[in-house]
C-alpha positions as CSV (number, residue, x, y, z in Angstrom):
1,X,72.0,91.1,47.0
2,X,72.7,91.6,50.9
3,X,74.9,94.5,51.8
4,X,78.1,91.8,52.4
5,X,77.4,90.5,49.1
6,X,78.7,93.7,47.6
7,X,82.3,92.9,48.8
8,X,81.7,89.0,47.8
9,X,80.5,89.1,44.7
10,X,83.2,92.0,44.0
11,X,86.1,89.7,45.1
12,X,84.6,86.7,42.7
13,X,84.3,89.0,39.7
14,X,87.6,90.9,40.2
15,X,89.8,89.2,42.8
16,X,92.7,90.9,42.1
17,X,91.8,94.4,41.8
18,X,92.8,97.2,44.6
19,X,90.0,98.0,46.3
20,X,91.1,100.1,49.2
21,X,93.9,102.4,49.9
22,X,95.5,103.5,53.1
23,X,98.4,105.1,54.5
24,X,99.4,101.5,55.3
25,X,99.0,99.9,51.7
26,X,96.7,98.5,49.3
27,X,93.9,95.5,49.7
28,X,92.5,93.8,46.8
29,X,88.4,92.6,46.9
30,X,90.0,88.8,47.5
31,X,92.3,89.9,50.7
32,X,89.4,92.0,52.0
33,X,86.7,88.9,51.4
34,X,88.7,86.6,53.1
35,X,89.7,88.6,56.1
36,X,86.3,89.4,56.7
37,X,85.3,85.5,56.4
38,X,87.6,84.9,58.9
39,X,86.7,87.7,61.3
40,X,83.1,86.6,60.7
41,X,84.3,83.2,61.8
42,X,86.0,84.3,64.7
43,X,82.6,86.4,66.3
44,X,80.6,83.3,65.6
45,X,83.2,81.2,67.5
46,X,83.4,83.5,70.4
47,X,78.9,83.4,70.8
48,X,77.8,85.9,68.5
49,X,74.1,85.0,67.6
50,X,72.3,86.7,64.5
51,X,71.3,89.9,65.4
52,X,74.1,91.0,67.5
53,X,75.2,94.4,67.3
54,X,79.3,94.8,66.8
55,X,81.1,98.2,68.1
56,X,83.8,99.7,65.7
57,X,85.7,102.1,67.8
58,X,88.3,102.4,65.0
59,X,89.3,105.5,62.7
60,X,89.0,105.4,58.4
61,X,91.5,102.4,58.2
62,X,91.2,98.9,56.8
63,X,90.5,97.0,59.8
64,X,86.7,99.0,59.8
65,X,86.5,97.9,56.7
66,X,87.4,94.8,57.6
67,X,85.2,94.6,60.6
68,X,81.8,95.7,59.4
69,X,82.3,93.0,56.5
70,X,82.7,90.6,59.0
71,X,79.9,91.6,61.3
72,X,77.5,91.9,58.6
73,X,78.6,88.1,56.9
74,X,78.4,86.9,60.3
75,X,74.5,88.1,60.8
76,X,75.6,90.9,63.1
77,X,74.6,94.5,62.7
78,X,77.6,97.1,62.6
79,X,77.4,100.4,64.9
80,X,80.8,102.5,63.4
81,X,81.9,104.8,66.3
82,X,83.4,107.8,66.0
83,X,87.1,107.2,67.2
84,X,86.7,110.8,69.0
85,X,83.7,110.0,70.9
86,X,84.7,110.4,74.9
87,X,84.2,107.8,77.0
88,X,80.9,108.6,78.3
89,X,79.3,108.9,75.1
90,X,80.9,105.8,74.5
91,X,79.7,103.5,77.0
92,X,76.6,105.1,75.9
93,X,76.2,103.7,72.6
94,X,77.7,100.7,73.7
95,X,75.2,99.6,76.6
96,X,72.1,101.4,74.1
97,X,72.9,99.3,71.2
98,X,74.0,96.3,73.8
99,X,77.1,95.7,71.4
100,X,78.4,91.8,72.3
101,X,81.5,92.4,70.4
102,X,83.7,95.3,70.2
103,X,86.4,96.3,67.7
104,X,88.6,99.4,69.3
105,X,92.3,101.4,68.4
106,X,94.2,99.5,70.9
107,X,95.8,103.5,70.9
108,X,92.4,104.2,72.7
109,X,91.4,101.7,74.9
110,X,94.2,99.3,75.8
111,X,94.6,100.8,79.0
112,X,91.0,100.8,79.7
113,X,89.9,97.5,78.6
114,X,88.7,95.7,82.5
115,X,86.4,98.9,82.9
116,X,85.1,99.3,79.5
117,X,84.0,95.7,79.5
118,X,82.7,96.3,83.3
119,X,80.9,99.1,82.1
120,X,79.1,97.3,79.3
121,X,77.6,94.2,80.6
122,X,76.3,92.9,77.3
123,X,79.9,93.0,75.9
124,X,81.7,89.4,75.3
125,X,84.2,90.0,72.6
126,X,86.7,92.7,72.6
127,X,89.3,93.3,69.6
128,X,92.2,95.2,69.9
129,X,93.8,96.6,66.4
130,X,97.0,97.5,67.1
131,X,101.1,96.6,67.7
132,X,100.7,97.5,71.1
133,X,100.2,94.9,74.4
134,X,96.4,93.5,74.5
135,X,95.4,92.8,78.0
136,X,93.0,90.2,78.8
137,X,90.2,89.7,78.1
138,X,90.6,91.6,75.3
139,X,92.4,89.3,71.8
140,X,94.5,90.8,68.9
141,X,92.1,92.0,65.9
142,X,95.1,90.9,63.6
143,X,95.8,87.8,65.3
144,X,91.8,86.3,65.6
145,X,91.6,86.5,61.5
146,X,95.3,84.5,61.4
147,X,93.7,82.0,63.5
148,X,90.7,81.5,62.1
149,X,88.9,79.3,59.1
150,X,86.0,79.6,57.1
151,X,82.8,78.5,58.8
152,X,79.2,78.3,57.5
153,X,77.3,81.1,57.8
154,X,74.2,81.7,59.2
155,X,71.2,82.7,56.5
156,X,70.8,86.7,56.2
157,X,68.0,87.9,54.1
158,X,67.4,91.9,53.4
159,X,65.1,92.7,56.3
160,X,67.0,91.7,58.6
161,X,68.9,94.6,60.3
162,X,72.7,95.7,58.8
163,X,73.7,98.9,60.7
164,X,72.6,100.7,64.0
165,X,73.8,104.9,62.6
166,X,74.1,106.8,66.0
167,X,72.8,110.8,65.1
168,X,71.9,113.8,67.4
169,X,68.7,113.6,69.5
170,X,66.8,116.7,70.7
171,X,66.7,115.3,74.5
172,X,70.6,115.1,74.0
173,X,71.2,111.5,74.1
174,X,72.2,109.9,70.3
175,X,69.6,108.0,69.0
176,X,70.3,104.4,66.9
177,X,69.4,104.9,63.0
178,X,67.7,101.3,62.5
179,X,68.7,100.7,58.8
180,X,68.2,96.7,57.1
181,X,70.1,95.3,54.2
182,X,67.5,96.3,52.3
183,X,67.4,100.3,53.7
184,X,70.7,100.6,52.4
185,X,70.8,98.4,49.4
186,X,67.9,101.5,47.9
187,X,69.7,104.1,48.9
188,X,73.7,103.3,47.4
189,X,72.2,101.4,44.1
190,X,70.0,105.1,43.8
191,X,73.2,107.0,44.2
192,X,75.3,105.2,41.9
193,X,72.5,105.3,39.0
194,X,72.8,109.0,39.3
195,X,76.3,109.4,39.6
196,X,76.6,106.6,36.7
197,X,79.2,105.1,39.0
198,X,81.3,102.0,37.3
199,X,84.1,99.6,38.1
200,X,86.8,102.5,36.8
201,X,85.6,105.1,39.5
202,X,88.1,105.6,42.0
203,X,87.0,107.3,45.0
204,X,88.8,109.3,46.7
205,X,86.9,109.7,51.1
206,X,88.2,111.9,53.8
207,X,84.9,111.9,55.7
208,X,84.8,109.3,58.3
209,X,83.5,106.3,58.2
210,X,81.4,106.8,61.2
211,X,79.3,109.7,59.4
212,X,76.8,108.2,56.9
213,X,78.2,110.1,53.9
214,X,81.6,108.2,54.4
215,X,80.3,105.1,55.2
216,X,78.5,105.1,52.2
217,X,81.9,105.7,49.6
218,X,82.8,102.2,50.7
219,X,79.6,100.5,50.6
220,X,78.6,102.2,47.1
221,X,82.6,101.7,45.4
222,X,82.1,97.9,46.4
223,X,78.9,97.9,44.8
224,X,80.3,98.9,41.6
225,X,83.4,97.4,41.8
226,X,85.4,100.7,42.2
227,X,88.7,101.9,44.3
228,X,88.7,103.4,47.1
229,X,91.5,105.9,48.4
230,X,90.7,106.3,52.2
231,X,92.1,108.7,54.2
232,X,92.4,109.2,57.8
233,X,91.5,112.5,58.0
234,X,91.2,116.1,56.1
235,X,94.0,117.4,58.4
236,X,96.8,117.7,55.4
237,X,94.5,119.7,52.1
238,X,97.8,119.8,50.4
239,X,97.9,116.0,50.6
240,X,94.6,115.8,49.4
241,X,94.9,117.1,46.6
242,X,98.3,115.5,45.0
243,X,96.4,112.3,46.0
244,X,93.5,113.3,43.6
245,X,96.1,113.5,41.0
246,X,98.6,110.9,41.8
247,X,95.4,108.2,41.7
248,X,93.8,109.2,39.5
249,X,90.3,109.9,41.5
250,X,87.4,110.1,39.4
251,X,84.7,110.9,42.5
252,X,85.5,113.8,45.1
253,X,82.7,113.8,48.0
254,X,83.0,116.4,50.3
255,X,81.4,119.1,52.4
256,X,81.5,123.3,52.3
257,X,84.1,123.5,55.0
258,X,86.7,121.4,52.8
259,X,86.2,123.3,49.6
260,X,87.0,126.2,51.4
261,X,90.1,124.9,52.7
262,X,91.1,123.8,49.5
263,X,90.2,127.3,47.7
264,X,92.8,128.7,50.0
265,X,95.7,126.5,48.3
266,X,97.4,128.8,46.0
267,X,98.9,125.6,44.3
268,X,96.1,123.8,43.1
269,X,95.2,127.1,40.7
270,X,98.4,125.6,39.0
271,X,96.8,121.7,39.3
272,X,94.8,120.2,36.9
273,X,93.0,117.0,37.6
274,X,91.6,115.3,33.8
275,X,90.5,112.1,35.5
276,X,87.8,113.8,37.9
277,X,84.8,113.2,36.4
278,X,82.3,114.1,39.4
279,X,82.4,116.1,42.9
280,X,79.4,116.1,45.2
281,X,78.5,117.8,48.4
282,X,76.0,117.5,51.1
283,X,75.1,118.7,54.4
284,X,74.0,122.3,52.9
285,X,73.2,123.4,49.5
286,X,76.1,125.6,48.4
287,X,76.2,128.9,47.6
288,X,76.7,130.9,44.4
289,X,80.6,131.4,45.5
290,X,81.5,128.3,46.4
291,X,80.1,126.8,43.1
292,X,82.4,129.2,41.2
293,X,85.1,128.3,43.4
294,X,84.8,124.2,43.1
295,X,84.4,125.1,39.2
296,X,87.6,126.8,39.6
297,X,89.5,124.2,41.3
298,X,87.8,121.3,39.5
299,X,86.7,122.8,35.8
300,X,86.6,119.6,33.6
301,X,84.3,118.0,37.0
302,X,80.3,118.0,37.1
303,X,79.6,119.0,40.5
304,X,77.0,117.8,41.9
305,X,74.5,119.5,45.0
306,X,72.8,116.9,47.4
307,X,70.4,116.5,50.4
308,X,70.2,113.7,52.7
309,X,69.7,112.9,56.2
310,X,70.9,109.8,58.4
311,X,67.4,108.3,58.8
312,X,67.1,107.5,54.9
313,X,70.4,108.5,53.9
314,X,69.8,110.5,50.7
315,X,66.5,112.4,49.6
316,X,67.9,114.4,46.2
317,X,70.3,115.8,43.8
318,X,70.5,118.6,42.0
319,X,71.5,117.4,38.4
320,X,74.8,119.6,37.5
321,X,73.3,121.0,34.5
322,X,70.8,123.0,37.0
323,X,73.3,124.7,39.1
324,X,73.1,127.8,37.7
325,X,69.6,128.1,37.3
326,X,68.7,126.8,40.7
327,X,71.6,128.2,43.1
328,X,70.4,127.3,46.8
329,X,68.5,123.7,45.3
330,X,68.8,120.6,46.6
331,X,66.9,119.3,43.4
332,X,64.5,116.9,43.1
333,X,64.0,113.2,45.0
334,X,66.6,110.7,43.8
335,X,65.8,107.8,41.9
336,X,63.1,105.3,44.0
337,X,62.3,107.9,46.5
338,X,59.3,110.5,46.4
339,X,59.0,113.7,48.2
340,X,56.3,115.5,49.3
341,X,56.2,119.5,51.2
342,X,53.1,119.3,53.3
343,X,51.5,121.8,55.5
344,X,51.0,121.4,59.2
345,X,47.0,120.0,58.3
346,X,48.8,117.3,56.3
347,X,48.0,119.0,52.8
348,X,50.9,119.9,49.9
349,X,52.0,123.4,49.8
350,X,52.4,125.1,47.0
351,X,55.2,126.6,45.3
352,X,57.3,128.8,47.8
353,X,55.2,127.9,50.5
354,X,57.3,126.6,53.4
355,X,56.6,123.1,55.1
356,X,58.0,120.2,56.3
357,X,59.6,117.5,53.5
358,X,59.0,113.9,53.5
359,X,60.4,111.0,52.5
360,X,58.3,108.0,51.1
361,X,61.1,105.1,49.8
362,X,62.7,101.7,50.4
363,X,65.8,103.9,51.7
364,X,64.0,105.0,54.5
365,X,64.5,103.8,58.1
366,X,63.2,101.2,60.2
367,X,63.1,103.7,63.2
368,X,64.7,104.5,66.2
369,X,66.7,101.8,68.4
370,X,64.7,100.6,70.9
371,X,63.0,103.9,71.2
372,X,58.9,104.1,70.2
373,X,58.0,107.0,71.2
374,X,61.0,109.2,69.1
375,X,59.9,106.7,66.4
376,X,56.5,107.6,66.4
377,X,57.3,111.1,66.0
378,X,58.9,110.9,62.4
379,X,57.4,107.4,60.8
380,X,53.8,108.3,60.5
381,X,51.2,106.7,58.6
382,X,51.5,106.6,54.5
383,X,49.0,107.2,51.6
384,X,48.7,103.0,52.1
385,X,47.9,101.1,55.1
386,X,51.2,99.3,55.1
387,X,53.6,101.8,54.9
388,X,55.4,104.7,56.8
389,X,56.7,107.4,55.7
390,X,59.3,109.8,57.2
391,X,59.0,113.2,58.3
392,X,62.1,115.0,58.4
393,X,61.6,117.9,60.8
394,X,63.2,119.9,57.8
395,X,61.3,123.1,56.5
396,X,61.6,123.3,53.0
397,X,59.7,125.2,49.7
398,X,59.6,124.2,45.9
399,X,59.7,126.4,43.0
400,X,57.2,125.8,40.3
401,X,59.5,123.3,38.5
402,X,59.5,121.0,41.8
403,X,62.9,121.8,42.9
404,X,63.7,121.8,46.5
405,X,65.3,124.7,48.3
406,X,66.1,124.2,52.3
407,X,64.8,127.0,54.8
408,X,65.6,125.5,57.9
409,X,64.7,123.2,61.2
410,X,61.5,122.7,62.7
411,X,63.1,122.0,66.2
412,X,66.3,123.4,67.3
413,X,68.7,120.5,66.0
414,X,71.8,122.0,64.6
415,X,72.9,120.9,61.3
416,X,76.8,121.7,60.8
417,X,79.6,120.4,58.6
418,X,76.9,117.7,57.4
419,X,76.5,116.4,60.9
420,X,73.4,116.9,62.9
421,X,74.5,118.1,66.7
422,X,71.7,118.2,69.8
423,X,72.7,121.4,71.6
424,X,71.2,119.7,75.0
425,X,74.0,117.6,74.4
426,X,76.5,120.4,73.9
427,X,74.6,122.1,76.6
428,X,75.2,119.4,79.4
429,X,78.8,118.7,78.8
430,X,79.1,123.0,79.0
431,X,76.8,122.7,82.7
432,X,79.1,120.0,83.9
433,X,82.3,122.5,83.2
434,X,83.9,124.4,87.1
435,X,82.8,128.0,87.0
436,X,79.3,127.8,84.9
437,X,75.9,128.4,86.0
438,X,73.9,128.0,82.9
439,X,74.4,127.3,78.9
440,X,72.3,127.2,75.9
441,X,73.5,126.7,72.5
442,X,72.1,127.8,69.1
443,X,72.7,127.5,65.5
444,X,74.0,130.7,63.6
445,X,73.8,131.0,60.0
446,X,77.2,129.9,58.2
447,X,78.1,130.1,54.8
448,X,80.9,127.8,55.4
449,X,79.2,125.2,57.5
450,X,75.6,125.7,56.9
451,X,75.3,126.2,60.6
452,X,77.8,127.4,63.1
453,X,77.3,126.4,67.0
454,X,77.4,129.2,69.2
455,X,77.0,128.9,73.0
456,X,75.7,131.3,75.4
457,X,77.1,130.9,79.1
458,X,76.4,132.3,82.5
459,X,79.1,132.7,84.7
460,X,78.8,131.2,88.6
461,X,81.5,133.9,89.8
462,X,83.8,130.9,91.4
463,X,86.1,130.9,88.4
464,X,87.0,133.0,86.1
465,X,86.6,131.9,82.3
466,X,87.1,133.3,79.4
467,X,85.6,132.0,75.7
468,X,89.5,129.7,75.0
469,X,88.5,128.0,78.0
470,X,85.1,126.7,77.4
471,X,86.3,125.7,73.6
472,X,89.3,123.8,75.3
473,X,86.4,122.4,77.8
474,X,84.3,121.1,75.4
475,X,87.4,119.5,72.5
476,X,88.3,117.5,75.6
477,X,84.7,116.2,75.8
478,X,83.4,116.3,72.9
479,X,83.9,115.2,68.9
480,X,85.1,117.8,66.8
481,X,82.1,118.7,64.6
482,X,80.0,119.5,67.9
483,X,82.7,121.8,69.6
484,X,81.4,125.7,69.3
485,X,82.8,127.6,66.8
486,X,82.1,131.0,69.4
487,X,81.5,131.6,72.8
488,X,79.3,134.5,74.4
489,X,79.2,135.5,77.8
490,X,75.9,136.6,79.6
491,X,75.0,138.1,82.6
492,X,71.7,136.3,82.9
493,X,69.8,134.2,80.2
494,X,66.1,135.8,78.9
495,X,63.6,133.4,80.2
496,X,59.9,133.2,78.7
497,X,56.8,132.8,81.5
498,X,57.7,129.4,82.4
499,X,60.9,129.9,83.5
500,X,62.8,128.1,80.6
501,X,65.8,130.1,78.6
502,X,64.0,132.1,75.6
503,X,66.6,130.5,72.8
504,X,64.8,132.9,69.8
505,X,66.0,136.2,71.8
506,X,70.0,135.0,72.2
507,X,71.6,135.6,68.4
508,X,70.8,139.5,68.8
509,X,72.5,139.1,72.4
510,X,75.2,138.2,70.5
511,X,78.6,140.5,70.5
512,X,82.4,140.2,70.9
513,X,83.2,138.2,73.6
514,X,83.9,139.9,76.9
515,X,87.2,139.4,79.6
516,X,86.2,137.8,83.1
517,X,84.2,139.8,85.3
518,X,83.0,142.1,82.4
519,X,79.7,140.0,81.3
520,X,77.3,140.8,78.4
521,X,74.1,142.2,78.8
C-alpha cells in the first residue's frame, strides 16, 4: 500500500462514511477520493512530472487534506507549510524544495501572488483556496477540481519520495525531512498496532497539519478507516472539549502545554467523556503532575507517553500500564524499530549511563533535502553494509528494564511544545530588529513545554527597548512556537577565547527583566 492508497482503499471499503470534520462541514472517504483525483488531474494537466514537490500554504482545513491526496496520487511529494511562516521563511522552503505547484489561503497571499511567483522561479502552478478575487496567474483551488476529470495516473511504488517535513537546523536555515511512501507507511501502521486503532476511532487533532504529529492523525485515521474531527486551532479549550464529547472522540493527541490549559477549566471537573478510550502525548515525557492531572480530566482514558522526532517520526511508547512505575520514560522502541544508547566510541552504555539514542527502522529517513553534508552527520553506517541508521543528537539513559528516559540535547537545538526551534534562526530575526547589537537564545528547563526559549539581548543605545518589544518583534516574524517565552537584557554577552558568545554561562545571567537604560550585568 502507497501512502494515497490509505484514502482510496478507505473510500472503496466505506464510501460513505465521515471521514473529516471541520468548522465548514463533514467529507466522507468517496468526496475526499474524488476531489483529490481531480486535483491530481489538474497538477498533471498544468506540467507536473513525478517527483515534483507541491507547497501547502494552507491552515488544518479540508482543502490540505485535499491537496496532499492529490499531490501524492499525482506522483508529487507534499511540503505542508506552516500557514504562519513569514514570507522570507517562506520563499525559503519554497525555492529549497523547488515546489512547481503551490496551494495557498487566498487570505494570505492573494495580494502577493506576481512576487511570490517572481520570487520562486521553479513555481508553475499556484492555487488559491478561497471566496476571495484570484489574480492571475494564480487559478481557484475550488474551481480546478470542478473542472477537472479523472486521468491516468502515473505508477508510484514505496520508495519513491511522499513528503519533504521542513524542521529546525542548527545553522538556522530549515532543513527538508526526506521521507518515502514507505518511511511513513512503518511508522503510522507501528503507531496504530500499539494504539490498537480501528475503523470506530474517532480522532479528535488540534495540532497542525504542518507539524509531524498532526499530520500523522490524518494519515494514520485513513489507514484505519477512522474519523477525523479537525480543528483549526487550540485557541478555544472550552470548545475543545464539548467537541470531545459531542463526537464522541475516542483518540485525544496532544502536547503538555494543552493539558495544562485544559486543567485550568473548572467545567470539565463536572465533564465526563465514556467514549475516550486513549490520550497520548509527545514532544516531552510528562511529569508526575501532569499524569495526575490528564487522569483527572480523562479517568476512564489510558494515557499514553511517547518519543519521536521528525526524521523517523516515532521511536517509542511507554505502555500505560508503566506510568507509574516509570514517571519521566519514554518506554521502549515501538513496534519495527530498534534502539540503541551508545557511547561516544560507538559502544552501548549501560544502564543510567548517558549517550546518544539511535534509531535503526524502515520509519527512518531518507536524509536531508538536497543537503549531504547535514545528512552525513545523523545517517551513519549500520551493523550491515546496506543500511543506515539515525543518530538522533538526543542524550538519553535506560534503566535496567530497557526503558528510556530523556536527558537532553547534544547540540543546542531547542525542543519546545513538541517542535524543534534553531535559536540561530531566532537569533537572526532578533539581530535584524532597530536598536540591537547582539542576541543569543537558549533553552530553559519547562515543565510546561519541555523547553522554554529565552533570549539574551544587547542593547545598541539608538533605541530604547524593552522585553514587550522584542516579543512583539519576533510574533511579527516568526511562527508562534519559536517566539521567546522571556527576554533578558545584558550589558555585554560573556565570550569564551575565540571571541564567540559563551551560551553555557547565560541562564545564571538570568534575572527580571530590566527598564531601558538600566541593563543587566
Amino acid at each position: 500500500m502507497l501512502v494515497h492508497e490509505f484514502l482510496a482503499s478507505s473510500a472503496k471499503k466505506s464510501p460513505g462514511k465521515i471521514a473529516l470534520v471541520t468548522a465548514r462541514g463533514q467529507s466522507t472517504y468517496e468526496q475526499l477520493d474524488q476531489e483529490s483525483d481531480a486535483f491530481a488531474a489538474s497538477l498533471l494537466q498544468g506540467g507536473l512530472v513525478k517527483g515534483d514537490r507541491v507547497g501547502i500554504y494552507l491552515g488544518n482545513c479540508r482543502e490540505t487534506v485535499v491537496a496532499l491526496f492529490g499531490a501524492l496520487k499525482a506522483g508529487g511529494v507534499f511540503v505542508v507549510i506552516n500557514p504562519t511562516t513569514k514570507r522570507d521563511k517562506l520563499l525559503y522552503i519554497l525555492n529549497n524544495a523547488r515546489c512547481q505547484a503551490l496551494v495557498a489561503s487566498g487570505n494570505l497571499v492573494s495580494k502577493d501572488v506576481g512576487n511570490l511567483c517572481g520570487g520562486v522561479p521553479s513555481l508553475k502552478q499556484v492555487y488559491l483556496v478561497g471566496t476571495g478575487p484570484v489574480p492571475p496567474p494564480a487559478i481557484s483551488f475550488e474551481e480546478s477540481i470542478k473542472m477537472q476529470k479523472k486521468m491516468q495516473l502515473p505508477p508510484v511504488i514505496d520508495v519513491d519520495l511522499a513528503a519533504l517535513i521542513y524542521t529546525s537546523g542548527s545553522t538556522g536555515f530549515p532543513k527538508g525531512v526526506v521521507m518515502t511512501h514507505l518511511n511513513m507507511i512503518s511508522a503510522a501502521t507501528s503507531i496504530t498496532t500499539y494504539l490498537e486503532n480501528t475503523p470506530d476511532d474517532v480522532i479528535l487533532n488540534v495540532l497542525p497539519l504542518s507539524f509531524d504529529y498532526g499530520l500523522y492523525q490524518v494519515l494514520m485515521a485513513f489507514l484505519f478507516r477512522g474519523t477525523v474531527i479537525l480543528e483549526e486551532s487550540f485557541n478555544y479549550p472550552f470548545q475543545i472539549v464539548t467537541k470531545l464529547k459531542e463526537f464522541h472522540v475516542t483518540g485525544f493527541p496532544g502536547v503538555p502545554t494543552i493539558f495544562a490549559m485544559l486543567s485550568k477549566l473548572d467545567k470539565i471537573r463536572e465533564m465526563d467523556f465514556p467514549a475516550l478510550r486513549y490520550v497520548t502525548n509527545t514532544g516531552a515525557a510528562l511529569h508526575a503532575a501532569y499524569i495526575e492531572s490528564i487522569r483527572k480530566m480523562f479517568p476512564g482514558a489510558k494515557l499514553f507517553s511517547m518519543y519521536g522526532l521528525t526524521e523517523c517520526k516515532r521511536v517509542a511508547y511507554l505502555p500505560p500500564e508503566e506510568l507509574e512505575h516509570r514517571v519521566g520514560s519514554v518506554g521502549k522502541a515501538m513496534p519495527n524499530v530498534e534502539v540503541q544508547v551508545l557511547r561516544d566510541d560507538g559502544t552501548p552504555a549501560g544502564p543510567h549511563e548517558p549517550g546518544e539514542l539511535v534509531i535503526r527502522g524502515s520509519n527512518v529517513m531518507q536524509g536531508y533535502w538536497e543537503d549531504a553534508e547535514a545528512t552525513k552527520r545523523v545517517l551513519r553506517q549500520g551493523r550491515n553494509p546496506w543500511e543506515k541508521v539515525l543518530h538522533s543528537g538526543d542524550v538519553f539513559r535506560t534503566d535496567e528494564d530497557g526503558f528510556l528516559y530523556f536527558i537532553g540535547r547534544k547540540d543546542d537545538i531547542i525542543k519546545t511544545r513538541g517542535e524543534k526551534v534553531s535559536p540561530k534562526e531566532v537569533e537572526n530575526v532578533i539581530c535584524g530588529m532597530p536598536g540591537v547589537q547582539e542576541a543569543a537564545v537558549v533553552g530553559i528547563v519547562d515543565e510546561v513545554l519541555g523547553q522554554a526559549i529565552r533570549a539574551f539581548v544587547v542593547r545598541d543605545g539608538k533605541k530604547p527597548l524593552v522585553e514587550k518589544d522584542v516579543i512583539k518583534y519576533c510574533v511579527d516574524h516568526l511562527e508562534s512556537f519559536m517566539v521567546p517565552k522571556s527576554v533578558v537584557f545584558l550589558d555585554a554577552f560573556p565570550k569564551n577565547p575565540s571571541g564567540k558568545i559563551d551560551k553555557k554561562m547565560l541562564p545564571d545571567l538570568a534575572s527580571p527583566v530590566s527598564p531601558p537604560g538600566e541593563s543587566q550585568k
